[in-house]
DSSP file (Angstrom, degrees, kcal/mol; ACC not computed):
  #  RESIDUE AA STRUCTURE BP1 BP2  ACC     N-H-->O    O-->H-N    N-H-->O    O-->H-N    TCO  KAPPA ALPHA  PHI   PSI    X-CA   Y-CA   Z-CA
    1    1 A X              0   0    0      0, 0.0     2,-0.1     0, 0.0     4,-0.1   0.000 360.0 360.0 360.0 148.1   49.1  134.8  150.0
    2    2 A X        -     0   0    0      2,-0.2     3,-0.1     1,-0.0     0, 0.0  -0.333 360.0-109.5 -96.8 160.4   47.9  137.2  152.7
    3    3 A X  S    S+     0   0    0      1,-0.2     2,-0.6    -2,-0.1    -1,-0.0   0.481 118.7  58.0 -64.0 -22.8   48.6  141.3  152.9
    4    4 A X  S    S+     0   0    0      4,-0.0     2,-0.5     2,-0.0    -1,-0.2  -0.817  73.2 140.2-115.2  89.9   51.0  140.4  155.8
    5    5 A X    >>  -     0   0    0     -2,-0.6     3,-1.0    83,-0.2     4,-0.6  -0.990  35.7-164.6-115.6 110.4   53.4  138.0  154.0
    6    6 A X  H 3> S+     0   0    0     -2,-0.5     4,-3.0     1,-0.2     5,-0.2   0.506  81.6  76.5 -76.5 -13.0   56.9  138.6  155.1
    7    7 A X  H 34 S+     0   0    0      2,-0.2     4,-0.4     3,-0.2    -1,-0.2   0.795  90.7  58.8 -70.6 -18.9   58.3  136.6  152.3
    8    8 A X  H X> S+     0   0    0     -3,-1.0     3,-3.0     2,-0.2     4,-2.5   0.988 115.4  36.6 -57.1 -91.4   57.5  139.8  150.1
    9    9 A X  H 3X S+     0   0    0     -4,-0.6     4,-0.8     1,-0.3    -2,-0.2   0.661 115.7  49.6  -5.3 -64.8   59.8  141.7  152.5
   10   10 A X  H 3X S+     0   0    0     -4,-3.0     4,-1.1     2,-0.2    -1,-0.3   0.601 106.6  59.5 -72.8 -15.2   62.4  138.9  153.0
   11   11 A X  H X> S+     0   0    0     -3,-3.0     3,-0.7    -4,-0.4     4,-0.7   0.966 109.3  50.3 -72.1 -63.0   62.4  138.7  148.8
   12   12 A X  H 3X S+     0   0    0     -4,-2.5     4,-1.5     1,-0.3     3,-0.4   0.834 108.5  46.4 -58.3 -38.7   63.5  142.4  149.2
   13   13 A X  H 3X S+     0   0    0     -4,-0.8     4,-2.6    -5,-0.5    -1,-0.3   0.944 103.6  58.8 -70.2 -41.1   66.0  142.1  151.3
   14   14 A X  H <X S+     0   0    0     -4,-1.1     4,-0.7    -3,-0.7    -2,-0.2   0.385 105.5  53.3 -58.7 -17.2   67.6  139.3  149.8
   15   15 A X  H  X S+     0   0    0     -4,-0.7     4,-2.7    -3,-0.4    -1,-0.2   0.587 101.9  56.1 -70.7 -34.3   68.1  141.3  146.7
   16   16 A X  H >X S+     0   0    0     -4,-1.5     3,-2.2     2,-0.2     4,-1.4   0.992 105.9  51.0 -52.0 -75.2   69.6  144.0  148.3
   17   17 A X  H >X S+     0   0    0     -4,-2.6     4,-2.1     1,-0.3     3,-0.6   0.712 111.1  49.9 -22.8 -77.4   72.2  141.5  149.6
   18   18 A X  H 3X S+     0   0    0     -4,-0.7     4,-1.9     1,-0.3    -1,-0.3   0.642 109.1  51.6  -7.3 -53.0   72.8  140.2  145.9
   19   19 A X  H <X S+     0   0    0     -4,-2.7     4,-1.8    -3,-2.2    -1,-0.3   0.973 114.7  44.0 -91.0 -48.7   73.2  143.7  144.7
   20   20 A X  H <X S+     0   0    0     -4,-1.4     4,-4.7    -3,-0.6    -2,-0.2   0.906 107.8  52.5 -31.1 -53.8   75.9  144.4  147.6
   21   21 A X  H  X S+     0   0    0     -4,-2.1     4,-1.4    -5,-0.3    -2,-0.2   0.979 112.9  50.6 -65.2 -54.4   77.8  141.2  147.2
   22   22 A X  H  X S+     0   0    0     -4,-1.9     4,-3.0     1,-0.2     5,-0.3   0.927 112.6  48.1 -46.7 -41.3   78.0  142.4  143.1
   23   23 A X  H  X S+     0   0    0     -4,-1.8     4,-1.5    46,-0.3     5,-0.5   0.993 109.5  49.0 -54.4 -56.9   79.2  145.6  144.3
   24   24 A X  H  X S+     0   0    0     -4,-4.7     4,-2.6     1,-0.2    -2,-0.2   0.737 109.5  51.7 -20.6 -55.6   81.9  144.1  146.7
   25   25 A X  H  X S+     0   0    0     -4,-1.4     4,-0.6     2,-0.2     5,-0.3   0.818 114.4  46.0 -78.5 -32.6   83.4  141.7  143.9
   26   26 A X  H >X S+     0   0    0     -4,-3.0     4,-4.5    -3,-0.2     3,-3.3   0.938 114.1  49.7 -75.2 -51.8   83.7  145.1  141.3
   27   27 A X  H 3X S+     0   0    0     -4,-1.5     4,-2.0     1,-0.3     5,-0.3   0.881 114.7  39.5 -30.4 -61.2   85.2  147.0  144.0
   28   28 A X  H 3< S+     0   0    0     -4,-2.6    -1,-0.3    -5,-0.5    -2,-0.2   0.329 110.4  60.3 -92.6  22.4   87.6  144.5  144.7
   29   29 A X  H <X S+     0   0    0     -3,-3.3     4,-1.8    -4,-0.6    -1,-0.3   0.562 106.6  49.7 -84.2 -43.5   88.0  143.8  140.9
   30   30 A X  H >X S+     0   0    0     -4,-4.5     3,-6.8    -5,-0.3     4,-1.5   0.894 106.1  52.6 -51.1 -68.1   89.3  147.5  140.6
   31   31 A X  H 3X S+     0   0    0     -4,-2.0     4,-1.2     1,-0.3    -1,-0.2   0.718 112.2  53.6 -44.5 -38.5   91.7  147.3  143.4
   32   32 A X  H 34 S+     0   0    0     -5,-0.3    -1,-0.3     1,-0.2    -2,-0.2   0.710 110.4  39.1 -62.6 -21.6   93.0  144.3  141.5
   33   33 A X  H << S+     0   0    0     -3,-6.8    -1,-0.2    -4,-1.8    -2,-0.2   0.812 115.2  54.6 -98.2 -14.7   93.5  145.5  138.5
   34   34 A X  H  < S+     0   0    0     -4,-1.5    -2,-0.2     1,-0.3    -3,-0.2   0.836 117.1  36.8 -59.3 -50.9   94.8  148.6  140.0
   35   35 A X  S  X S+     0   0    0     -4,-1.2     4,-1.2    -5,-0.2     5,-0.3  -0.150  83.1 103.5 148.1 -15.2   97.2  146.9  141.9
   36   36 A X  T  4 S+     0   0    0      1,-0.2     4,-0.3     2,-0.2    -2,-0.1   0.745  73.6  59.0 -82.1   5.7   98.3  144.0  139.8
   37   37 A X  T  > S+     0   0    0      2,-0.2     4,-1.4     1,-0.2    -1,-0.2   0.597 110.6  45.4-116.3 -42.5  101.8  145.3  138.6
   38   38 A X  H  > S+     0   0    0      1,-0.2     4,-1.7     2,-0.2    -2,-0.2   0.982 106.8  51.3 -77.0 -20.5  102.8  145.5  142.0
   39   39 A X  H  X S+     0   0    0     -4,-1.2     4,-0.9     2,-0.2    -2,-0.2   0.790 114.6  50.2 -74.0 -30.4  101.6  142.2  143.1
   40   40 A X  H >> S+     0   0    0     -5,-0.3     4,-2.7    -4,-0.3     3,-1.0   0.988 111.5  48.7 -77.9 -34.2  103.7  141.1  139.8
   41   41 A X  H 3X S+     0   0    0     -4,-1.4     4,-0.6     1,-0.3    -2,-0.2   0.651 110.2  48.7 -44.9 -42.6  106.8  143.2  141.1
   42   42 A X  H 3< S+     0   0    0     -4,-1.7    -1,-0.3    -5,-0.2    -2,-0.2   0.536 115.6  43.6 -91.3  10.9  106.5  141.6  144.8
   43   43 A X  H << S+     0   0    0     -3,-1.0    -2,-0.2    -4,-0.9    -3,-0.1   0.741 136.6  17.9-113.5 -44.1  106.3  137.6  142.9
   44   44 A X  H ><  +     0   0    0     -4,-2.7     3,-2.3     1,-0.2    -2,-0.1   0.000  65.3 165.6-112.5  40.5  109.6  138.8  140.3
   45   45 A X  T 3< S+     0   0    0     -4,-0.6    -1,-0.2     1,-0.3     4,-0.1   0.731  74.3  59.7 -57.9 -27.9  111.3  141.8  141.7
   46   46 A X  T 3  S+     0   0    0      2,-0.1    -1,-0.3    -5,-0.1     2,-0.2   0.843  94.4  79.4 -47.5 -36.1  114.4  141.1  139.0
   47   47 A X  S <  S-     0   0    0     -3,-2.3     2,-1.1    -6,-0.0    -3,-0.1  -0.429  85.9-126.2-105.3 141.5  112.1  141.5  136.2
   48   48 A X        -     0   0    0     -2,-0.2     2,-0.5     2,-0.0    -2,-0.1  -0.699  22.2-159.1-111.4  96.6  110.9  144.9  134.8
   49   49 A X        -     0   0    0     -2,-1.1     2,-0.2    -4,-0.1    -8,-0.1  -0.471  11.5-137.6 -50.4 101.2  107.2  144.9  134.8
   50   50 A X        -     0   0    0     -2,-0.5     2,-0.3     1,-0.0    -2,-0.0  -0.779  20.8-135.7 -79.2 149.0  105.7  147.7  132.3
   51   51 A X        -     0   0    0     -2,-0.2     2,-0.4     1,-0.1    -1,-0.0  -0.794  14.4-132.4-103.2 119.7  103.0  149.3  133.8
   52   52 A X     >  -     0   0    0     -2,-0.3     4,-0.5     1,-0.2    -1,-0.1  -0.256   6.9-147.4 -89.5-178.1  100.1  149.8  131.8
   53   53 A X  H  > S+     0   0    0     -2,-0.4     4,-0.9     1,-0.2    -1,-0.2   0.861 102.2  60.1 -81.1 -24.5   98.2  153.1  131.5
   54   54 A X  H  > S+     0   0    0      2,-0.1     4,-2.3     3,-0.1    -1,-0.2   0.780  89.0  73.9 -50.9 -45.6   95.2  151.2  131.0
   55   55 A X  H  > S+     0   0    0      2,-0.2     4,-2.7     1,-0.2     5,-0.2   0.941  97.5  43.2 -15.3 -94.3   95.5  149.5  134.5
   56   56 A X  H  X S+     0   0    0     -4,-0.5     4,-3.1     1,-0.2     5,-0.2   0.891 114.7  47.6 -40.7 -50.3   94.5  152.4  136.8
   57   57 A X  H  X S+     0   0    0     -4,-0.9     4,-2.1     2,-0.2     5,-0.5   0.984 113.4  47.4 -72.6 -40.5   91.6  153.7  134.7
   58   58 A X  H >X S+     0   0    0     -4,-2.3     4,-2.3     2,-0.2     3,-0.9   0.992 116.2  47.7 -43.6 -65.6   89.9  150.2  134.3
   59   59 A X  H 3X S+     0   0    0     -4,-2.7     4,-1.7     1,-0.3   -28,-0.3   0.770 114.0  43.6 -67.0 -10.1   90.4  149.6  138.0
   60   60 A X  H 3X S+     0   0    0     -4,-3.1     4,-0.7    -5,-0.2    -1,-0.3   0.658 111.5  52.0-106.8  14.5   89.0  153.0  139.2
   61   61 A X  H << S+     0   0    0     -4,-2.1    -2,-0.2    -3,-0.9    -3,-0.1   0.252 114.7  46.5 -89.7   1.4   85.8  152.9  136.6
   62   62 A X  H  X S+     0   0    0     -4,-2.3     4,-1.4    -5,-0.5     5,-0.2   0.797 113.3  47.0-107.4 -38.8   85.2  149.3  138.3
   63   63 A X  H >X S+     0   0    0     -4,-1.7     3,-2.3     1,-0.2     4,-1.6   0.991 117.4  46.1 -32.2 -62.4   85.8  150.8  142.3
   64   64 A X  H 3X S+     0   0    0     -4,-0.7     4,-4.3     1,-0.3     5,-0.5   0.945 117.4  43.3 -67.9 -34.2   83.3  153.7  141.1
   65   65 A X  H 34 S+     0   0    0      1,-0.3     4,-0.3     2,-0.2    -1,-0.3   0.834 108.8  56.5 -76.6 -12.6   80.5  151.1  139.4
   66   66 A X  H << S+     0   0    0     -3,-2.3     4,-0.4    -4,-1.4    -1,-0.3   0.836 107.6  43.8 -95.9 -26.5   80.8  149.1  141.8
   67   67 A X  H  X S+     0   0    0     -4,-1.6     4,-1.0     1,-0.2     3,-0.5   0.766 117.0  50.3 -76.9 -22.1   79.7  152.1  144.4
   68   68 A X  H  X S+     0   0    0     -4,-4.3     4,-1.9     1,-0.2    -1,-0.2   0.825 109.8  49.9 -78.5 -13.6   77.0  153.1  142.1
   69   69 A X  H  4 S+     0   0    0     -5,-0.5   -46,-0.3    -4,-0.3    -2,-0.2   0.459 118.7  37.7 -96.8  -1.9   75.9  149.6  141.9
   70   70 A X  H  > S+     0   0    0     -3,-0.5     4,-0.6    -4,-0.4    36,-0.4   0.130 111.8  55.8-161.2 -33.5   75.9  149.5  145.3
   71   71 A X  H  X S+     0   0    0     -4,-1.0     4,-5.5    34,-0.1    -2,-0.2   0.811 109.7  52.5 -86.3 -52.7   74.5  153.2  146.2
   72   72 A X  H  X S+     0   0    0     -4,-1.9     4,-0.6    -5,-0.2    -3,-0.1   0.478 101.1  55.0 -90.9  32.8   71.5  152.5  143.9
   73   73 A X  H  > S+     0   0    0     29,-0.1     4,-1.2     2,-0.1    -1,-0.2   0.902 107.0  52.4 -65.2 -57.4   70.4  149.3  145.4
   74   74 A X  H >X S+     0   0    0     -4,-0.6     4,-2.9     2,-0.3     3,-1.0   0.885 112.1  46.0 -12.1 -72.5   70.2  151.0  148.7
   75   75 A X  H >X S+     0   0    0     -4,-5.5     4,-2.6     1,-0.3     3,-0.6   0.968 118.2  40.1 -47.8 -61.8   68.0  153.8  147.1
   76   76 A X  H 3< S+     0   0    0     -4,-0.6     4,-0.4     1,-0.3    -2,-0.3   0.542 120.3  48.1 -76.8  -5.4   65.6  151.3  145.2
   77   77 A X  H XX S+     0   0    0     -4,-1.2     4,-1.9    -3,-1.0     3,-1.7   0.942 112.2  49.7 -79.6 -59.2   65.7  148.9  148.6
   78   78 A X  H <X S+     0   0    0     -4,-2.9     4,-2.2    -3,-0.6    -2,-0.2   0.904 113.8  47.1 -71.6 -67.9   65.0  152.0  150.6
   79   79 A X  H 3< S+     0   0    0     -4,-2.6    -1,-0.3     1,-0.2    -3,-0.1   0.584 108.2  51.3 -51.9 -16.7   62.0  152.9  148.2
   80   80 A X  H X> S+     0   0    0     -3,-1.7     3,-0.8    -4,-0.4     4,-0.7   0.719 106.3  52.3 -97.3 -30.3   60.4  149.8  148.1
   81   81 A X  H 3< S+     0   0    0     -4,-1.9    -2,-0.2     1,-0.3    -3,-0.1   0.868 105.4  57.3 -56.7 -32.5   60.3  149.4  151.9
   82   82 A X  T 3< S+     0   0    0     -4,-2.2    -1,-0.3     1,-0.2    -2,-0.2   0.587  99.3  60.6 -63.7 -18.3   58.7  152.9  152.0
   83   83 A X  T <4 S+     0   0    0     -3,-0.8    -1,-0.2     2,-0.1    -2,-0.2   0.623  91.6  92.0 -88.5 -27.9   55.8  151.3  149.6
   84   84 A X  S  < S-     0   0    0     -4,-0.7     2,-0.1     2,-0.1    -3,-0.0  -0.421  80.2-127.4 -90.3 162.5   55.0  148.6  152.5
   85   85 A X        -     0   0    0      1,-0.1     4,-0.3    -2,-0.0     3,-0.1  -0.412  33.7-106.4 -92.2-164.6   52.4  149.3  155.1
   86   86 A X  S    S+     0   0    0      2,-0.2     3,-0.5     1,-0.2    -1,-0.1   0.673 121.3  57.3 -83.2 -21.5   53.9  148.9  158.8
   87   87 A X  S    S+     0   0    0      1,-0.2    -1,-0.2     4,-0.0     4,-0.1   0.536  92.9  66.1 -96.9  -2.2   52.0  145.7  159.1
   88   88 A X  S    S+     0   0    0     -3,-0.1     2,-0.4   -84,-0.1    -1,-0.2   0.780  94.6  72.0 -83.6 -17.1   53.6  144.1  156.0
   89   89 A X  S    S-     0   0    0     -3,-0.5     3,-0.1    -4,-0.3    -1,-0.1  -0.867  97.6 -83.2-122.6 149.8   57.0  144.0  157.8
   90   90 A X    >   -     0   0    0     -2,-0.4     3,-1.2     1,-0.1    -1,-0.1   0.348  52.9 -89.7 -30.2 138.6   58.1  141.8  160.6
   91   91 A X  T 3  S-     0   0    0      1,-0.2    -1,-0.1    -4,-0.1    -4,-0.0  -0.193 106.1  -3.8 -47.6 162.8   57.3  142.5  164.1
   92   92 A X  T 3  S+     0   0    0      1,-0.1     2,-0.5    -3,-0.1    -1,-0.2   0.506  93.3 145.5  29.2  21.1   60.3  144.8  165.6
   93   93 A X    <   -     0   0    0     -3,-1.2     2,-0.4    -4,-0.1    -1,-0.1  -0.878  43.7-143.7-111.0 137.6   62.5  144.7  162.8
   94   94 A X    >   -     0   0    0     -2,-0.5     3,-0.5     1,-0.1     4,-0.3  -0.708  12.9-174.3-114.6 123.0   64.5  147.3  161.8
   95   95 A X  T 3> S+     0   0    0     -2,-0.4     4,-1.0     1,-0.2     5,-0.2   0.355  71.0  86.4 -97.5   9.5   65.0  147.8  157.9
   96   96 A X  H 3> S+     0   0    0      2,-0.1     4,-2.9     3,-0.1    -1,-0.2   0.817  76.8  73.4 -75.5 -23.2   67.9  150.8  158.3
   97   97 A X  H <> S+     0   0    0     -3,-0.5     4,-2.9     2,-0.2     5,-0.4   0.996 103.2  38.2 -40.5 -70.6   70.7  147.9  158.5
   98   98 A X  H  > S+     0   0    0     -4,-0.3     4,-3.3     1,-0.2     5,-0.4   0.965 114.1  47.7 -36.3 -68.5   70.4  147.3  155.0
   99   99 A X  H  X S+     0   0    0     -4,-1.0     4,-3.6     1,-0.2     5,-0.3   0.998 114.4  50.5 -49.0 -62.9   70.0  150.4  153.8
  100  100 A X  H  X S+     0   0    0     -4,-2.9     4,-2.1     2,-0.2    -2,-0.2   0.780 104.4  57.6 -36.6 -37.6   73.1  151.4  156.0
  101  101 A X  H  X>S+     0   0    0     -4,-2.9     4,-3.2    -3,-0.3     5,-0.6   0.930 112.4  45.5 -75.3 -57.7   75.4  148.2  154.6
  102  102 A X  H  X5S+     0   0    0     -4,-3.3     4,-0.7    -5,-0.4    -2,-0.2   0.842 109.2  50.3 -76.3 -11.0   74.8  149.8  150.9
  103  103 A X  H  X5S+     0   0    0     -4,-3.6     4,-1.9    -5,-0.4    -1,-0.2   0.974 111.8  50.8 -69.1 -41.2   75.4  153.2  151.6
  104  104 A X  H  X>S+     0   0    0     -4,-2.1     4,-2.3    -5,-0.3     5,-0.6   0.948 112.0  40.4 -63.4 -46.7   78.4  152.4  153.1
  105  105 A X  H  X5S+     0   0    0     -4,-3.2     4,-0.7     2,-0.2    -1,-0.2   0.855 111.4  59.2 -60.2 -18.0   80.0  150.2  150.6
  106  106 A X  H  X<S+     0   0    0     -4,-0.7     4,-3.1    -5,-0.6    -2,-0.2   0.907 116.2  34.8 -59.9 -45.3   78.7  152.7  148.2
  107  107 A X  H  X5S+     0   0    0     -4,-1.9     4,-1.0    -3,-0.2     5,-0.4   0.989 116.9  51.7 -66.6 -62.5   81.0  155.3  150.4
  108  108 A X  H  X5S+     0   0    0     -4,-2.3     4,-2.7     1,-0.2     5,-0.5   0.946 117.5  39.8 -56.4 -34.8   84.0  152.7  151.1
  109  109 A X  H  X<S+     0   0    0     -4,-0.7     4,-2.3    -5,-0.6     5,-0.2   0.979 112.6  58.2 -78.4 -39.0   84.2  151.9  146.9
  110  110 A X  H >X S+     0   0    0     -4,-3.1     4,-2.1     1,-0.2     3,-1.3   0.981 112.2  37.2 -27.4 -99.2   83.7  155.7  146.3
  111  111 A X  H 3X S+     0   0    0     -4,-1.0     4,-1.1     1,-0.3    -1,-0.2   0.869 117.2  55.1 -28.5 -53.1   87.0  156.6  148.5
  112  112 A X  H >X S+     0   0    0     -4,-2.7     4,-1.9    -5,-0.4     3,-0.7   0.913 108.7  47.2 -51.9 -35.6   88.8  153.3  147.0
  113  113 A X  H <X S+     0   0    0     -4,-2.3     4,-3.4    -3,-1.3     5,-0.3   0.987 118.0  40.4 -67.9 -45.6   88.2  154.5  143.5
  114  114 A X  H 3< S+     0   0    0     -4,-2.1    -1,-0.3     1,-0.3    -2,-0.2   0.440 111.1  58.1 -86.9  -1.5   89.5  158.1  144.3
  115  115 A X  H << S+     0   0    0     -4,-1.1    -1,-0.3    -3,-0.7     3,-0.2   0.771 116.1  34.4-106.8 -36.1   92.4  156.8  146.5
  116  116 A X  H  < S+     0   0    0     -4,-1.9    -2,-0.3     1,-0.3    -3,-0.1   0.915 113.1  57.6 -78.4 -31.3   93.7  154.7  143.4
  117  117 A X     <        0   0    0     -4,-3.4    -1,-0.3    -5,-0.3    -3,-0.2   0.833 360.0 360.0 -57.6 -22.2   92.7  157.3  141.2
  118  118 A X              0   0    0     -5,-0.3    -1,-0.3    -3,-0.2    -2,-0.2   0.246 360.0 360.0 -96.1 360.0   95.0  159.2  143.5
């Protein structure tokens, strides 16, 4: 393999992705577990659902792991792209998307955690 091999590059990127899509599915594990005693309330409203106390804190320490899991891909994406020379990545292509997608789902699960927490 050559010094200019974009599969290096495309490898990195494609982990990033991977570490996103794991954040997404805890994020949107908290909100489920946050959330499931009403979801059980709109399927049996007759029936009296005890809530536990357990619920909320499971679903906002999976929101919040899932924005750390999700902030530090970003970082370690962000650091390894800084490590490449200019000629190792693709003509005209812009590596702040990426970096951009995981801060912001780092931000969106952040605010989800603290809005159930809330």
């Amino acid at each position: 393999m050559s010094d200019n091999d974009p599969r290096v590059f495309f490898a990195a990127e494609r982990t990033l992705l991977a570490w996103i899509r794991t954040a997404l599915g805890l994020i949107g594990l908290g909100f489920v577990v946050a959330k499931f005693g009403l979801f059980l309330r709109i399927l049996q409203p007759q029936v009296l659902h005890p809530s536990h106390p357990w619920t909320g804190i499971v679903g906002v320490a999976l929101a919040l792991s899932g924005a750390t899991v999700s902030a530090l891909a970003a970082w370690q994406h962000r650091r390894f792209i800084q490590t490449l020379d200019p000629h190792e990545l693709p003509p005209r292509y812009r590596t702040t998307p990426g970096w951009g997608l995981g801060a912001g789902v780092a931000v969106a699960g952040l605010a989800l955690g603290l809005i159930i927490a809330l």
